[in-house]
N, C-alpha and C positions, 0 to 999 in steps of 0.2 A: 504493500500500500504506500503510493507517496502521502509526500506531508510537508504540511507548510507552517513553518512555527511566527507567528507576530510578537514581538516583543512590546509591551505597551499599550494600553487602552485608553489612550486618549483619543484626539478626533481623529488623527490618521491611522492609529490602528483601530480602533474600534472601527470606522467606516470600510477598512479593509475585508476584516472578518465578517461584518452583516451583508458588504455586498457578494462574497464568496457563498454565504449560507445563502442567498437567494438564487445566485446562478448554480453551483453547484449541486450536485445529487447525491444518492446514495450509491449509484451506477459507476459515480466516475473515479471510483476507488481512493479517494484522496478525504485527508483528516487535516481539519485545521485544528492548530493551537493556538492560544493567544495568554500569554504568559503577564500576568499585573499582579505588583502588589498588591495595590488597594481593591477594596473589597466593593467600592461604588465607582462611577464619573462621576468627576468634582468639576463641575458648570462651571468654568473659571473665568468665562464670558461675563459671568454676573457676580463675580467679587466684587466691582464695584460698589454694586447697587446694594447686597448682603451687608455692604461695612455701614450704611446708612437706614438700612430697612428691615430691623428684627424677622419679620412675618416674612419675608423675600428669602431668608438664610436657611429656609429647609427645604427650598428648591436648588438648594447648590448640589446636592448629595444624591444621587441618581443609581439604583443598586444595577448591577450586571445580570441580576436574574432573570432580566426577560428580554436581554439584549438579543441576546440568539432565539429564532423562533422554536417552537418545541419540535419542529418540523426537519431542522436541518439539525439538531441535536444530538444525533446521532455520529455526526462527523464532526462537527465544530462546535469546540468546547473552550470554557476561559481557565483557565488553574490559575489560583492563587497565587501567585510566586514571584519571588524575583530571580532574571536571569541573575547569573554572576562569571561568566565566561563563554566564549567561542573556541571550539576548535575544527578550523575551516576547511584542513584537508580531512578531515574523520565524519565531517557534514554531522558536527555533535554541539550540541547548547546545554550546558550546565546550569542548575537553578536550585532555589532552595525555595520550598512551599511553606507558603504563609497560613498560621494556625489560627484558631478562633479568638485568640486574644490578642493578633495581629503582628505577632512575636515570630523570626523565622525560625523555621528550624532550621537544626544544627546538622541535617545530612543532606549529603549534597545527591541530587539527580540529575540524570544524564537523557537528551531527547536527541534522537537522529533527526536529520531534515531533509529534504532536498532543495526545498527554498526559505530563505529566511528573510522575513522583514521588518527593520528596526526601525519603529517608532516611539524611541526613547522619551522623544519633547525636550523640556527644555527647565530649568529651573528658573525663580521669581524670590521677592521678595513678599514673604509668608504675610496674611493670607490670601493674596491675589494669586499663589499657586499654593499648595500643600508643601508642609516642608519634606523633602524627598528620604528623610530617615525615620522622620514618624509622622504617618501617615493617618496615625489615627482619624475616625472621625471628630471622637468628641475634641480631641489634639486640634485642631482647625474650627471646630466649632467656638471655641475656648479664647482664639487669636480673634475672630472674626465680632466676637465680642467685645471683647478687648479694646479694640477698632473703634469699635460703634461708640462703646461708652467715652472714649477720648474725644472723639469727635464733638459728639453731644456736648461735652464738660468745655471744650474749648473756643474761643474765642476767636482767635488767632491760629489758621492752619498754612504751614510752609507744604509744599507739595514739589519734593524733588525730580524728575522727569515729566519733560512736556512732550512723554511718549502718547500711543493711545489710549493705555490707560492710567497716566499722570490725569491728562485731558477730561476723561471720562471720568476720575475720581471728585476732580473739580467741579464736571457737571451733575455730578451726583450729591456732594456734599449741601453747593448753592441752591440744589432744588428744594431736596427737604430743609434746610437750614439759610432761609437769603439770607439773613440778618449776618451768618458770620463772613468775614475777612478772609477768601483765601487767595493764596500766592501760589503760582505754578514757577518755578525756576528751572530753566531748560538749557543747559552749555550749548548747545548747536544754536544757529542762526533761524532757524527756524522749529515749528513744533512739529511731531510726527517726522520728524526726518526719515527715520529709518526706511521710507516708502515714498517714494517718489509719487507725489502727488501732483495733480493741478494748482494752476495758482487760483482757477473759481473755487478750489474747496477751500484751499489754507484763508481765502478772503472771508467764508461762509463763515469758517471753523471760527476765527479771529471775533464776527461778529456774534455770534454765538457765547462765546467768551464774555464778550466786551459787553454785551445783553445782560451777561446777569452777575456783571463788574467781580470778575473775576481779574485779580493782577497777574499780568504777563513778564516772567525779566528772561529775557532771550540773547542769548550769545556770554554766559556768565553762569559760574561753575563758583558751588563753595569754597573755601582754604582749605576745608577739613572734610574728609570721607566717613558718610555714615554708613554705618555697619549692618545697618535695617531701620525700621519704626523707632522714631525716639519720643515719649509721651513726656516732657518738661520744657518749662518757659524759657527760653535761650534767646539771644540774640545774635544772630551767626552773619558772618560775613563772606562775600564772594570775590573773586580774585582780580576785579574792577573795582573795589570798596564798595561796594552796596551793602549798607547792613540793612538786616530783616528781623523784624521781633517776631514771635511765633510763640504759642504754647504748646503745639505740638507738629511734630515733624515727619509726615509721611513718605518715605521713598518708595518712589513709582519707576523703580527700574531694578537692574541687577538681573538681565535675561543672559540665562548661561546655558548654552545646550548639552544634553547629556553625552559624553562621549568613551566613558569607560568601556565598557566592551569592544568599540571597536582601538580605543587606543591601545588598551592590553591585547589587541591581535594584531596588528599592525601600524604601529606607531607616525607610517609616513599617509597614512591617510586621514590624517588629521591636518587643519591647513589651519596656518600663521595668524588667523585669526580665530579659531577652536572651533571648527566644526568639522562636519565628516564629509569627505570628498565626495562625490556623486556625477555618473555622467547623466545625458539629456533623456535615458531611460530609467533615471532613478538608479541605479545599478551603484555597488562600489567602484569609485572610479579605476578597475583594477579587473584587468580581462580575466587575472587568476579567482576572482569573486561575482563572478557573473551572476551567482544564484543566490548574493544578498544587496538586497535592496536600504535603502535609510530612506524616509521621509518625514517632511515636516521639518518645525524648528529644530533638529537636528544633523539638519543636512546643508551643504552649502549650496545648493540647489536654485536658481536667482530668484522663486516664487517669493512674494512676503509673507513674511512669517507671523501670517494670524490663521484663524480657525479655520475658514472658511475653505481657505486653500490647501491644509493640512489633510482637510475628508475628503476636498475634489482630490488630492494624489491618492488617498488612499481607496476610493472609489474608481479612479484610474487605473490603479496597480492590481486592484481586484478583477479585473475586466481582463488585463493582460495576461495575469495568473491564470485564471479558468479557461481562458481561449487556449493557452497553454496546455492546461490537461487534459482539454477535451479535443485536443490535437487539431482544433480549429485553427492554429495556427505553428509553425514552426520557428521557435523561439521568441527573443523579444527583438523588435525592429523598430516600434512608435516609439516618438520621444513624445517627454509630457508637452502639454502648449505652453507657451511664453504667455504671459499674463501683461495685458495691456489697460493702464484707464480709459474709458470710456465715456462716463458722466459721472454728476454729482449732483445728488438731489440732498434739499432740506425738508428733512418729516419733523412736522410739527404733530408727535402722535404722543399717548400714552405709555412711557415706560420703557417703549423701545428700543430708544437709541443713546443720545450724547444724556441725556436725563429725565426725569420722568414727564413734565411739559413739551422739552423740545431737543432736537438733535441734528446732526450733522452726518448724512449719510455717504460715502462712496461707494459707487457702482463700479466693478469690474470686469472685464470679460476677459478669454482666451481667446489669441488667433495668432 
């Protein structure tokens, strides 16, 4: 029987394994696995919103149980587990299975594959992701309170990255809370950098901001690196002299893509700037690894690294895979599509988008 092991269930692995369990049969002799430690999906789309909206924070938490349908159950399954090695000429993934009280165990297991797909993702500053060594639920319920409660308590909020979601924290905080003062401080020239946007959105986004007088300080970076969330009155200064009073200090950045496994198997496939090499088929960039794939924020792949595009590869890869076993096609030939803007629309909707009032949306396409 082949077999396709995923490593990770977030939205490029999970989108990988539901769209195999829909094309795939019981006929075509082939078993997925999908290897997570955690025991839910953690909606990390709506961290924002969670850190300002008690009642909102038990839709972060999404169990696996009915991810797979009972229908394809029989071939594709999620184990508990966290990988913890590759060994590529043996077509073998080492892991250790995660128990009821979320604690690994101590013996290590061994899965054969014929194709492997790592969607490791990415780390964050907790709780806009999980922290990646305890996973716990109530462990993240715990931070996401945490959050909440500072917020509430505070006056004065500093907001380090004018990433998407620096951006979105700000739009979220001013919604439920106008009255307070918050600051977004962003070192790049501009917000959202990481994604090459329009100048009609960064104009929208700006006035959007500027709507619900939100401070912008752009092109200015503190003296001093903070280490995660800081909940105390400071006055910190950036390396233009700007000083900022603040009560509490949210960092909206620190994205680090996971890269352990493939850097303890091949060390040169990691690039200068830490991610995992990838050709235009997703593939390791490395003809001797043809039959593992990376997708998502862990790949250096030139797609942006948000959700959206994370499930369309892994919904892509899914497609590739199954044509593959079901001999519809002879190996892999399609590269993924170059992802291009297209428009920008402003939804003025409930809950949505930049906030609960109103937001700032970008459309994308492929071609």
């Amino acid at each position: 029987m082949m077999r396709i092991v995923i490593v990770g269930g977030g939205q490029a692995g999970i989108n990988c394994a539901q769209n195999l369990a829909k094309t795939l049969t019981e006929a075509d002799s082939t078993e997925v696995v999908v290897l997570e430690k955690s025991g839910h999906f953690y909606h990390t789309l709506g961290a924002a919103r969670a850190c300002v909206d008690p009642d909102y924070a038990k839709n972060m938490f999404v169990p696996f149980d009915n991810a797979i349908p009972k229908s394809s159950s029989g071939f594709v399954r999620i184990e508990h587990a966290v990988a913890i090695g590759i060994s590529p000429d043996k077509k073998e993934i080492s892991f250790q299975t995660i128990n009821a009280d979320d604690n690994k165990n101590t013996k290590t297991e061994k899965l054969n594959f014929d194709y492997l797909v790592l969607a490791t993702g990415s780390t964050y500053t907790v709780p806009i992701k999980q922290d990646p060594e305890d996973y716990r639920r109530e462990t993240t319920e715990a931070k996401l309170q945490e959050v909440r409660s500072e917020i509430e308590n505070a006056a004065k909020i500093l907001i380090v990255g004018g990433g998407a979601v620096g951006c979105e924290m700000a739009g979220q905080i001013k919604a439920k809370f106008p009255e307070k003062n918050v600051t977004i401080l962003e070192a790049h020239s501009e917000l959202i950098s990481r994604n090459k946007l329009s100048d009609n959105f960064y104009s929208k986004l700006h006035a959007a901001l500027d709507g619900m007088k939100v401070n912008v300080i752009l092109g200015e970076r503190l003296t001093e690196r903070l280490p995660g969330n800081s909940f105390e009155k400071r006055t910190l200064r950036t390396d233009k002299g700007t000083e900022i009073e603040s009560d509490i200090q949210l960092l909206c950045g620190g994205f680090h893509p996971v890269l352990d496994l493939v850097k303890a198997m091949v060390p040169s496939l990691i690039t200068e700037q830490g991610s995992i090499k990838v050709n235009e088929l997703l593939q390791l960039d490395n003809e001797k690894y043809a039959n593992i794939f990376a997708l998502g924020d862990s790949s250096n792949h030139e797609t942006p690294k948000m959700a959206f595009w994370a499930a369309d590869q892994g919904k892509f890869l899914a497609a590739q895979l199954a044509a593959v076993v079901q001999k519809k096609q002879d190996g892999f030939s399609k590269p993924y599509p170059k992802v291009t803007t297209e428009a920008v629309i402003l939804q003025w909707d409930l809950a949505e988008s930049l906030n609960y009032q109103s937001g700032v949306v970008l459309l994308s396409v492929t071609g």
